[in-house]
C-alpha positions in Angstrom: -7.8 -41.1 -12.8 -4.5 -42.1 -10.9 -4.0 -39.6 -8.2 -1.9 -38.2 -5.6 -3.0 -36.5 -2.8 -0.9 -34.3 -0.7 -2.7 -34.2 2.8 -5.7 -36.4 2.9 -6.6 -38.0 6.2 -8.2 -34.9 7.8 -10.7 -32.4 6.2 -10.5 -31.2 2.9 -7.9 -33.9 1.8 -10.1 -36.4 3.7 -13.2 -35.6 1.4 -11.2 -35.3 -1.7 -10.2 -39.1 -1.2 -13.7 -40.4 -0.3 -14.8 -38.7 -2.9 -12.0 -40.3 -5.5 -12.5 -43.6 -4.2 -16.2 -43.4 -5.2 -15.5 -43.0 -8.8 -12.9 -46.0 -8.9 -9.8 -43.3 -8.5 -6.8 -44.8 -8.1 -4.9 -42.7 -4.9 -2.4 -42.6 -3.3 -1.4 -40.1 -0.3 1.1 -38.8 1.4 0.9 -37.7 5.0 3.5 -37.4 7.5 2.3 -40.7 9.2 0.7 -39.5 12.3 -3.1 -39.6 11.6 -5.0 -42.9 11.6 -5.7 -44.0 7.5 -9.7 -44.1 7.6 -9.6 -45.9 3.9 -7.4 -49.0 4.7 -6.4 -50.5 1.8 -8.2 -48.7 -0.3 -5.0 -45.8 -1.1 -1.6 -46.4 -1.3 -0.4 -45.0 1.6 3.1 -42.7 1.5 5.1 -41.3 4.6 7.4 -38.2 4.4 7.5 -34.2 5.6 6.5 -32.0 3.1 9.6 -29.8 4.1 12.7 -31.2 2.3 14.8 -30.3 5.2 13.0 -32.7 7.9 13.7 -36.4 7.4 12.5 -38.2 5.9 11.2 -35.0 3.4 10.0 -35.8 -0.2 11.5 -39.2 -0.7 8.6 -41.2 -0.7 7.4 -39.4 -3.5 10.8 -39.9 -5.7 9.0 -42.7 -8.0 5.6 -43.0 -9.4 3.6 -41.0 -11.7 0.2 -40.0 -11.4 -2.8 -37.8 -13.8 -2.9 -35.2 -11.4 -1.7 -34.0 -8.0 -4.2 -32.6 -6.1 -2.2 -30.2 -3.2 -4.4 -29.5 0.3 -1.1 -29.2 2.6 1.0 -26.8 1.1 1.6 -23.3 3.1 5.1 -22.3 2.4 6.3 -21.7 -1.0 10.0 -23.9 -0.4 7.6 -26.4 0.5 5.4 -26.1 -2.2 7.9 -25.8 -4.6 10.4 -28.7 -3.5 7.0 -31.2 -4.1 5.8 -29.1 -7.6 9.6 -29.5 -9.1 10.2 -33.0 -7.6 6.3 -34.2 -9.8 6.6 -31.8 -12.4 8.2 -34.8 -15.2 6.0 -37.5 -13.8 2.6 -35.6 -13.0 -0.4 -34.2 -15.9 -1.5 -31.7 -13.5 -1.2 -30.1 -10.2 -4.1 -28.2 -8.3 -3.0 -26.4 -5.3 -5.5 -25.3 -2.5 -4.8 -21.5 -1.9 -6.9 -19.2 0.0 -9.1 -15.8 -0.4 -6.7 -14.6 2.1 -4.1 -14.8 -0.9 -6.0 -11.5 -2.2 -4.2 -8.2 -1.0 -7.5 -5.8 -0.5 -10.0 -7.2 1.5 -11.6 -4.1 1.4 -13.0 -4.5 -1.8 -16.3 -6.1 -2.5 -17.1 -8.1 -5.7 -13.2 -9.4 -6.4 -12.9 -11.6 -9.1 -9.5 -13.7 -9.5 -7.8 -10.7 -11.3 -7.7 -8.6 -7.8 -4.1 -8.1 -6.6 -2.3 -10.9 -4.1 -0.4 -9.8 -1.1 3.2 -9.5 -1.6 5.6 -10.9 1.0 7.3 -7.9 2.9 10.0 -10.2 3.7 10.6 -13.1 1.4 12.2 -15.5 3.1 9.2 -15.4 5.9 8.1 -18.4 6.8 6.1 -17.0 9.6 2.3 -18.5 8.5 0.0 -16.8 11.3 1.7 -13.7 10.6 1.5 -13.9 6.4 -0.9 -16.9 6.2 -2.2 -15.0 2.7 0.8 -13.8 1.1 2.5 -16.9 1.3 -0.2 -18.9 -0.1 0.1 -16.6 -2.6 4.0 -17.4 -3.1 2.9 -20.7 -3.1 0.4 -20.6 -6.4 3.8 -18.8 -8.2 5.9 -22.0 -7.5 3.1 -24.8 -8.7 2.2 -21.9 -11.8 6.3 -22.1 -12.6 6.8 -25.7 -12.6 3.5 -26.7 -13.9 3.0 -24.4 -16.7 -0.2 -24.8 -18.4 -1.1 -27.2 -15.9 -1.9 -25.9 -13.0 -4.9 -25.1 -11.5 -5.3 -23.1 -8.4 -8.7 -22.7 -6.0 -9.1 -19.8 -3.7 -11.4 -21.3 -1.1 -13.1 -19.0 1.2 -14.2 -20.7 4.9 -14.4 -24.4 4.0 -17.1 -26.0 5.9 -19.3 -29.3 7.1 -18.3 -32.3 8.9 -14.1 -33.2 10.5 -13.3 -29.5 10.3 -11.0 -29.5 13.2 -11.3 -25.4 13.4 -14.7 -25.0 15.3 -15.5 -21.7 13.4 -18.8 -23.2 11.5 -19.4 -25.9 14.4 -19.8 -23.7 17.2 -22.8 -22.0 15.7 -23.8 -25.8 14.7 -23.1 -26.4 18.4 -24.7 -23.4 20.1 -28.3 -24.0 18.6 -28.4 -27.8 17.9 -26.0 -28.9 20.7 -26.0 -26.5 23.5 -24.7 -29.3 26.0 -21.4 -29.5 24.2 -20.3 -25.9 25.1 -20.8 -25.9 28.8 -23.7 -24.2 31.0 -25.3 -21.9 28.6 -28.4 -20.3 28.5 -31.4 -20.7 25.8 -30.4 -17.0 24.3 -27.6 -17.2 22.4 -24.9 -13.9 20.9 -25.4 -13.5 17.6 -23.7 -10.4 15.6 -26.5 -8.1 14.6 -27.9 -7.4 12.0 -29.2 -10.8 10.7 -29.0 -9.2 6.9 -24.5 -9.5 7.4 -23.7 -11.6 4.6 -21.3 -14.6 5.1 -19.7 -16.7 2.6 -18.5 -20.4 2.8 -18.5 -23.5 1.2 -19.1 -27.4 2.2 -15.9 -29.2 1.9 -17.7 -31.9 0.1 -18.8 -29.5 -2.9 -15.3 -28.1 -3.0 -13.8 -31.7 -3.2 -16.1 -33.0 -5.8 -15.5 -29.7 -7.8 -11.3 -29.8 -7.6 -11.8 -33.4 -9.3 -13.9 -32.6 -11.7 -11.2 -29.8 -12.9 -8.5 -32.0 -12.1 -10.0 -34.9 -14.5 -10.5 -32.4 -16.7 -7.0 -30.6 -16.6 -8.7 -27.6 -16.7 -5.8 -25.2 -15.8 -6.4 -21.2 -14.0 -7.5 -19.4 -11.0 -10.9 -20.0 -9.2 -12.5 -18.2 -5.9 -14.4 -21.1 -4.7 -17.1 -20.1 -2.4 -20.7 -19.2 -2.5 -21.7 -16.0 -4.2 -21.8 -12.7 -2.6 -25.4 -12.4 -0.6 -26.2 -15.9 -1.2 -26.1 -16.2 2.8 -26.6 -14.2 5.1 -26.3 -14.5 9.6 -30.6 -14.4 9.5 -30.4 -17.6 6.6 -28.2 -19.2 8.6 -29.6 -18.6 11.9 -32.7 -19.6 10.6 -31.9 -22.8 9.2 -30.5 -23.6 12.3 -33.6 -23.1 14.4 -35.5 -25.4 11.8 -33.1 -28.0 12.9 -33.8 -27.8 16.7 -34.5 -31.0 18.3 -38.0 -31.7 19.1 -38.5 -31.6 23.0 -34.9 -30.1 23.1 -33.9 -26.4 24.5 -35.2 -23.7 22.3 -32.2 -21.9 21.4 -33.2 -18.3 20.1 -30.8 -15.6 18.8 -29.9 -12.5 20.7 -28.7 -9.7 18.1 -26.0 -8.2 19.7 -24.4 -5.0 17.4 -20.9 -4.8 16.7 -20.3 -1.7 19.1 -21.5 -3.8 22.1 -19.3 -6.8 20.9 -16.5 -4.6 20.8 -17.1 -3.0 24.2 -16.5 -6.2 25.6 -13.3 -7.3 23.6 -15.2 -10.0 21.6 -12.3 -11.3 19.3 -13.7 -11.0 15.8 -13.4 -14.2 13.7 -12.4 -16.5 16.4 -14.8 -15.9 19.0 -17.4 -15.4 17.5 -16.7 -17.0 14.0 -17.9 -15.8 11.0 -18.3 -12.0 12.6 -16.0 -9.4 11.1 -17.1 -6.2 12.4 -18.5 -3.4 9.7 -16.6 -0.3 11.7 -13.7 -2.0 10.0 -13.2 -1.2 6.5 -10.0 -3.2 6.0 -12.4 -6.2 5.9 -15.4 -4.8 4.0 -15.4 -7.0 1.0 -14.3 -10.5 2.5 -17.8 -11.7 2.2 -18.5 -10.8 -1.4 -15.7 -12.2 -3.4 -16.9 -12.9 -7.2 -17.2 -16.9 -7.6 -18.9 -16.2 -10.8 -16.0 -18.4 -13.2 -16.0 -21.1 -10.4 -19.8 -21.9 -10.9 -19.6 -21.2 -14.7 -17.0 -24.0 -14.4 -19.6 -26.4 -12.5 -19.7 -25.7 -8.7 -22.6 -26.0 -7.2 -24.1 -25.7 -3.4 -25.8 -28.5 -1.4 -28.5 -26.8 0.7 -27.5 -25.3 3.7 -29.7 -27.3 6.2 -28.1 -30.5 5.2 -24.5 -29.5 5.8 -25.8 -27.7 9.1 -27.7 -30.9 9.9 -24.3 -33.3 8.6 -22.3 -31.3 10.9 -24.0 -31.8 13.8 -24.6 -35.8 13.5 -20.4 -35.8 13.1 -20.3 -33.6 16.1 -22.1 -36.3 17.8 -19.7 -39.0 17.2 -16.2 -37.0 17.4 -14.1 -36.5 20.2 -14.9 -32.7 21.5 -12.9 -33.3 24.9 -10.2 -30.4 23.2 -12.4 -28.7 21.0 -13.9 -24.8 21.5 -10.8 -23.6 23.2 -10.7 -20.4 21.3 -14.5 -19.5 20.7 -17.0 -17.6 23.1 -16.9 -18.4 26.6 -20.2 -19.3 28.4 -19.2 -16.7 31.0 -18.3 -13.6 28.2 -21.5 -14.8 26.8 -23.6 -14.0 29.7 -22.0 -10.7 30.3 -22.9 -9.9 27.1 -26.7 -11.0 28.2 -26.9 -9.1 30.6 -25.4 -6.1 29.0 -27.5 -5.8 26.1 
């Protein structure tokens, strides 16, 4: 397959290529030039913005033709849809990484990709903290208008395993299996209560071998892409990670704090403490049982959790983590929290 890669020198776009250049893929990406190529010569290597209105924009990308385009950098619809029109004579196929935050009800447990996407209140919004979702979801419209027939689009949930620059998975990776990293903490560490809260995610090394397979298929629609509802919980994962404590090492244990305490002390769901989203709020309810049920009857599969827990910590281990947990749990909230509960 000759393919183009939008993004692909940092997580999910990073995996994607490996996993390309392991079946004999011929790729080329394009970047805007700042991040170190980890694959040499191995990809053809194209420089640009993917805004049209920033030098040097889309230029690069004015000759060539490829099988498919596989998009893991697009987050506002004019950008989006300046790259879809520009490839649309000279490309198969285009799949475009969207989000479950496309959906418009989180509320709702069990959605399948007929649920309703958020609408933009304001259209010309470019403002992605503030509508991350419902542009994403402006973004599937302008690949499904250019490409149509041709498109495919994945609604990852929380993408997962080794170079995610985010720290939401890695800090529980972190807290039990490499303490040292997040300052002076103690051996019992926060966990939101009760163990049975379900999480969902998916290793970004499953999700990148899936999107080629579809894309070297050209098999066109709408996928949720993460693991089914229930299949994880906080106990699975907590557990897994105490099976993967260092011999002779601290003894990390969980302390099962409930969501009332968390809030009495202003823990910021999400980001904080990753993966929590409190049950007193309904708004959020279902967005850890989305339906991936046409996604695995189109051949994703799961590697066990242990071995991404356990990938993620050797890469966390080799990394630079001078900048990294900025945003999660303080060792001092932490210990409040301790001595609270």
């Amino acid at each position: 397959m000759k393919l183009l890669v939008l993004g692909g020198t940092q997580f999910l776009g990073r995996h994607v290529v490996e996993a390309a250049l392991a079946r004999r893929c011929d790729v080329t990406i394009f970047t805007r030039g700042r991040t170190p190529v980890p694959f040499g010569a191995a990809v053809e290597r194209r420089a640009g913005n993917r805004d049209p209105d920033i030098a040097p924009g889309l230029g690069a990308l004015a000759e060539g033709a490829w099988d498919a385009v596989i998009d893991t950098s697009g987050y506002l619809p004019r950008c989006v849809g300046g790259s879809a029109r520009l490839l649309e004579e000279r490309a198969s196929h285009y799949l475009f990484v969207s989000s479950l935050s496309a959906y418009a009800d989180n509320s709702v447990a069990g959605q399948d990709e007929n649920a309703r996407v958020a609408p933009l209140s304001d259209p010309a919004s470019e403002d992605i903290e503030t509508n991350y979702g419902a542009l994403k979801a402006a973004c599937e419209q302008q690949v499904l208008s250019a490409f149509e027939g041709r498109a495919t689009i994945v609604r990852p949930g929380l993408i997962v395993g080794p170079h995610d620059p985010t720290d939401r998975f890695a800090y529980w990776v972190a807290r039990f299996l490499h303490p040292e990293m997040l300052g002076q903490r103690g051996v019992d560490a926060v966990v939101p209560a009760p163990p049975s809260r379900r999480v969902q995610f998916i290793d970004a090394r499953d999700l990148a071998e899936w999107m080629l397979d579809l894309a070297a298929a050209r098999i066109s629609g709408t996928f949720n892409a993460c693991s089914p509802p229930g299949h994880w919980s906080f106990g699975i994962l907590v557990d897994a990670l105490e099976r993967l404590q260092r011999t002779g090492g601290p003894a990390v244990a969980p302390a099962w704090i409930p969501d009332a305490t968390l809030l009495a002390h202003g823990v910021l769901p999400w980001t904080e403490l990753p993966l929590w989203l409190p049950e007193s709020d309904p708004s959020t309810a279902g967005f850890m049982s989305f339906s991936c049920g046409k996604a695995m009857g189109h051949g994703l599969t799961f590697r066990a959790l242990e071995r991404t827990l356990a990938d993620t910590a050797d890469w966390l281990t080799k990394r630079d983590n001078t900048h990294a947990w900025r945003r999660v749990l303080a060792a001092t909230k932490e210990d409040a929290l301790l001595q609270a509960s």
